[in-house]
C-alpha positions as CSV (number, residue, x, y, z in Angstrom):
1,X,-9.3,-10.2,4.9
2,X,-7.8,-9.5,1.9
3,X,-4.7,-7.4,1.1
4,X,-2.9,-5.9,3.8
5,X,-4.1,-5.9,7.0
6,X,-4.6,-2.0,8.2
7,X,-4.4,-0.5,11.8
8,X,-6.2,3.4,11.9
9,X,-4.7,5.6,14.1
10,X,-5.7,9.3,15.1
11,X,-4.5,12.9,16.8
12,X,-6.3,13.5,19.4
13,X,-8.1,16.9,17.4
14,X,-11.4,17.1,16.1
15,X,-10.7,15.9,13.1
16,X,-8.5,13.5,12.9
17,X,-11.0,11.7,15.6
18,X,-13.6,12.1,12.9
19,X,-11.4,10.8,9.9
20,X,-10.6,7.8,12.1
21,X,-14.2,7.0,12.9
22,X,-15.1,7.6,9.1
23,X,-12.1,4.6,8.1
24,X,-13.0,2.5,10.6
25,X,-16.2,2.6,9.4
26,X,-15.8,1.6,5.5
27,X,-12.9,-0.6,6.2
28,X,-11.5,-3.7,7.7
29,X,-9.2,-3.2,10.4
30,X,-6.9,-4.8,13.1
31,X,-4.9,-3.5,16.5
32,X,-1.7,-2.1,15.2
33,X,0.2,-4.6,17.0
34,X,-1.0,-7.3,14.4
35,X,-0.8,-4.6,11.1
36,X,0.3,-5.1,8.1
37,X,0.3,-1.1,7.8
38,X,-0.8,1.6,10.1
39,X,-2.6,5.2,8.7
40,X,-2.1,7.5,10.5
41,X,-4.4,10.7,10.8
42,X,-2.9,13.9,12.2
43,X,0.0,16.4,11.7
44,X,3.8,15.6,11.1
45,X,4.0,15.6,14.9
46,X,1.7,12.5,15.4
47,X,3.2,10.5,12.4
48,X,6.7,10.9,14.4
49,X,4.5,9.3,17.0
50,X,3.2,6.2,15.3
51,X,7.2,5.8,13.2
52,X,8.0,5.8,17.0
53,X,5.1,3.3,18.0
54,X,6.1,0.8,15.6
55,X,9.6,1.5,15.0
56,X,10.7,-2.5,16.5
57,X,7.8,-4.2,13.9
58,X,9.7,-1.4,10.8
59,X,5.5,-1.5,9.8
60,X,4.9,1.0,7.1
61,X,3.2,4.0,7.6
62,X,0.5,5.9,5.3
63,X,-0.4,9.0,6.5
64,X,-3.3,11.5,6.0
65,X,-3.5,15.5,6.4
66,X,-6.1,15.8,9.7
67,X,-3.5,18.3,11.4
68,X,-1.6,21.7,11.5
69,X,1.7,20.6,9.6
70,X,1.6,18.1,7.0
71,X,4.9,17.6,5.2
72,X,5.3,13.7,5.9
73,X,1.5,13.2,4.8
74,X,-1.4,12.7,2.2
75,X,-4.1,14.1,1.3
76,X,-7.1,12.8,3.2
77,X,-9.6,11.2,1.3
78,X,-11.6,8.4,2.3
79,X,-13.1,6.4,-0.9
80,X,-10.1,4.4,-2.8
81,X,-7.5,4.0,0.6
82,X,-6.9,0.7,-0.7
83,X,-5.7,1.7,-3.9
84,X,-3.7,4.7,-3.3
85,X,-1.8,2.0,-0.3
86,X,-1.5,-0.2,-3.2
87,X,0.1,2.1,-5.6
88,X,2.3,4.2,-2.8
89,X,6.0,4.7,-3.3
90,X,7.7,3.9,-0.2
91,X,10.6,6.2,1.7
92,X,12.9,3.9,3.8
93,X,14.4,5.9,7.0
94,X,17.1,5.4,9.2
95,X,16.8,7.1,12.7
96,X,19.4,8.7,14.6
97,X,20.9,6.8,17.3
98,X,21.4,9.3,20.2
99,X,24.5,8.7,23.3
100,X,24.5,10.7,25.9
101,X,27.3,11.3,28.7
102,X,25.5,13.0,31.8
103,X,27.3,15.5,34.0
104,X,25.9,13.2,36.7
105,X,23.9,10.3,36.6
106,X,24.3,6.7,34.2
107,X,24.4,7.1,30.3
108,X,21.4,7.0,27.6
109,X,20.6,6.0,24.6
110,X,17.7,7.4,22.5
111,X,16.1,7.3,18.9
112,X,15.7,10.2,16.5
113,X,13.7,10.2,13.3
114,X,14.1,14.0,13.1
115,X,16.6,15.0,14.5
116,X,18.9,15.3,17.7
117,X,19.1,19.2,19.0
118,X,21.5,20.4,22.0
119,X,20.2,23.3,23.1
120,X,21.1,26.1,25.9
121,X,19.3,25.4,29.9
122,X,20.0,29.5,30.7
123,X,20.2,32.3,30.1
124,X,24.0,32.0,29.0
125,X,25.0,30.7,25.2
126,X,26.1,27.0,25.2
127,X,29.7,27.0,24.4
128,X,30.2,23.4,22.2
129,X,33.2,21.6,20.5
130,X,31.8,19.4,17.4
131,X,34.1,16.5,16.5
132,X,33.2,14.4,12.8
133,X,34.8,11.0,12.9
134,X,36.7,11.6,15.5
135,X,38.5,14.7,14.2
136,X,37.9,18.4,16.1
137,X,36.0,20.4,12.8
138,X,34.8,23.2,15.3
139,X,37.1,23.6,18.3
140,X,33.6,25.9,20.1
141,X,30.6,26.9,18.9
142,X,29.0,29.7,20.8
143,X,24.8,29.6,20.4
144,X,21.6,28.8,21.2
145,X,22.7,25.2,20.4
146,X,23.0,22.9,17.4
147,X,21.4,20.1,16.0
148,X,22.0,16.7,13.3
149,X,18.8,16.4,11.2
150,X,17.8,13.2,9.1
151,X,16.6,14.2,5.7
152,X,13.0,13.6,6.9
153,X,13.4,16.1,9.6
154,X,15.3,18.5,7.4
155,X,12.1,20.3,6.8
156,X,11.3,20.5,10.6
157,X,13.0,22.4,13.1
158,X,16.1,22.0,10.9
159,X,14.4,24.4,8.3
160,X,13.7,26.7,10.8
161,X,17.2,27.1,12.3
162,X,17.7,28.1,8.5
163,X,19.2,24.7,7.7
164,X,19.9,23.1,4.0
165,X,16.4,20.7,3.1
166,X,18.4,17.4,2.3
167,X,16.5,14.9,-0.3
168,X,15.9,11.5,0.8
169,X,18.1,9.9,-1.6
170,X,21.0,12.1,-0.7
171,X,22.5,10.1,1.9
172,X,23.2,13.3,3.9
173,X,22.9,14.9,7.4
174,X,22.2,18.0,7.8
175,X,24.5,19.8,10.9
176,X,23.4,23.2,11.8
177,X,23.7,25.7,14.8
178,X,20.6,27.2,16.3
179,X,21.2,30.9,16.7
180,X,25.3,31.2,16.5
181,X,27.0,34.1,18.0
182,X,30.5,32.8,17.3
183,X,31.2,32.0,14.4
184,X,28.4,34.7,13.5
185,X,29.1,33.6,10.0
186,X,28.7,30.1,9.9
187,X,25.5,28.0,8.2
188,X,26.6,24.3,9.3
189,X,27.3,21.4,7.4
190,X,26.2,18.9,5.2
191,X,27.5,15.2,6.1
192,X,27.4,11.7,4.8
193,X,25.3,9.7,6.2
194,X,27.8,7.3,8.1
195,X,28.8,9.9,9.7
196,X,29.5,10.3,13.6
197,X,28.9,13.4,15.5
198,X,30.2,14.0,18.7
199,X,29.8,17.4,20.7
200,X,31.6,17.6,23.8
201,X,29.8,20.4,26.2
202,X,32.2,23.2,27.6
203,X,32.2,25.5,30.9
204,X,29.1,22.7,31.2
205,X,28.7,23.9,35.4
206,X,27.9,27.3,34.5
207,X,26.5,27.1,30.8
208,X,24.6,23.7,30.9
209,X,22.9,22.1,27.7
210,X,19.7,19.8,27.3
211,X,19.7,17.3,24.5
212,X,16.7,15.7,22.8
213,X,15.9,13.1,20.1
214,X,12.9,14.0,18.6
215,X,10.4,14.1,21.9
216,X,12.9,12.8,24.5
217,X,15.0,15.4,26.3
218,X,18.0,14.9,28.4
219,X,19.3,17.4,30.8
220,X,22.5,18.3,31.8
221,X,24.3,16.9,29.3
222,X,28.7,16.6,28.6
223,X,28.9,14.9,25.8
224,X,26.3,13.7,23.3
225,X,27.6,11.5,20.5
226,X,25.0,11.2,17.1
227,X,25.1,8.3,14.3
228,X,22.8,6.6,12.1
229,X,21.4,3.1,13.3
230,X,21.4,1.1,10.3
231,X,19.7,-1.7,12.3
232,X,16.6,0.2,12.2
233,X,14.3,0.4,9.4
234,X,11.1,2.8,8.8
235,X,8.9,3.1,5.9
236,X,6.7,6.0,4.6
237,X,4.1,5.5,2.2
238,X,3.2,8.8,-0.1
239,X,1.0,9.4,-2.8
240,X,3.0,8.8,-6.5
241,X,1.7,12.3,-7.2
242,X,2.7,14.1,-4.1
243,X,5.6,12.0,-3.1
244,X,8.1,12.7,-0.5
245,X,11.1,13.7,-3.0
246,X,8.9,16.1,-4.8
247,X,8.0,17.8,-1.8
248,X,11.9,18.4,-1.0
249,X,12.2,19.8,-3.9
250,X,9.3,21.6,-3.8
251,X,10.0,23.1,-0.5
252,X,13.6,24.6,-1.8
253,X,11.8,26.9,-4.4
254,X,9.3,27.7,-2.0
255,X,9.1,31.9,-1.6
């Protein structure tokens, strides 16, 4: 086999099942333990998914539009994949590195490429102190919750939470509440990357708070501390045409 070697991968819809049976049809391919580069066919969602899957190996990952939401992914087309892998400009992430302190129970560790997100268990607002670098910035955040988005997942739930879209190359984090009732007025943050995030979960016995990294929720939380693991490396392949910094900006003049 020449050039890469190339694992498909597919959502479980219609037709991303289809677009993997069409690939593995016209092209060469291995088991995505032994890949060179994985495509995979979905949403945003499953892409997450396979950065997850081979997030140890670091193996790039090309992905193609067979799903709902399709910021982190090209166009599908299946004549010329070779090509377009060939000619792909490559977005290097660094996920989140979640710590967790559990009102009872051991400690846990989890990975975010997204984002980490606290977020209310009742009916009650979460009441929640936010310390950067060690230093008290918030002394308590009543709301919904709050969550530290990678630049990748700043057009994810981060966006939705009306959070700032951060470019790949800003070397940012994006910190911003879910719903605040106090302060009403404030928007969040924008952080360097190194940064380290701490929240520290108050009145946690009768307002408790569930945190998650990406897919992977933790109840009960009392303190959840957030930094950037350097150690870990993830590529995404786009398009030259539609790449991943023109959809950023893209996004931020969208009506």
């Amino acid at each position: 086999m020449s050039g890469p070697r190339l694992a498909f991968v597919a959502a479980e819809t219609a037709n991303a099942r289809h677009a993997l049976a069409s690939l593995r049809k016209r092209y060469a391919h291995v088991p995505v333990e032994r890949a060179d580069i994985v495509v995979a066919l979905g949403g945003d969602g499953f892409v997450l998914q396979t950065l997850h899957r081979v997030l140890e190996r670091g193996v790039p990952v090309f992905g193609m539009h067979r799903g709902s939401v399709g910021f982190l992914m090209n166009d599908f087309r299946v004549p010329g994949l070779t090509a377009r892998i060939a000619k792909a400009t490559r977005v290097t992430l660094h996920p989140l590195r979640m710590t967790v302190t559990r009102r009872k129970g051991r400690p846990a560790e989890a990975l975010a490429i997204n984002e980490v997100s606290l977020l209310r268990q009742l009916r009650q607002a979460a009441k929640i102190r936010i310390s950067v670098d060690g230093v008290v910035r918030m002394e308590e955040l009543i709301a919904d919750g709050v969550l530290v988005a990678t630049p990748a997942g700043s057009t994810a739930y981060n966006l939705s939470a009306h959070g700032p879209v951060v470019p790949m190359g800003a070397e940012l984090l994006a910190l911003t509440p879910i719903t605040a009732f106090r302060p009403r007025r404030w928007r969040g943050a924008l952080l360097p990357a190194a940064a380290k995030v701490s929240f520290e979960i108050l009145e946690a016995d009768k307002r408790p708070v569930s945190a998650t990294a990406d897919q992977m929720e933790i109840r009960d939380v009392a303190r959840v501390d957030v930094a950037e693991d350097r150690t870990k490396r993830l590529t995404l392949l786009f398009d030259p045409e539609h790449n991943f910094e023109e959809r950023v900006l893209k996004e931020q003049f969208a009506p």
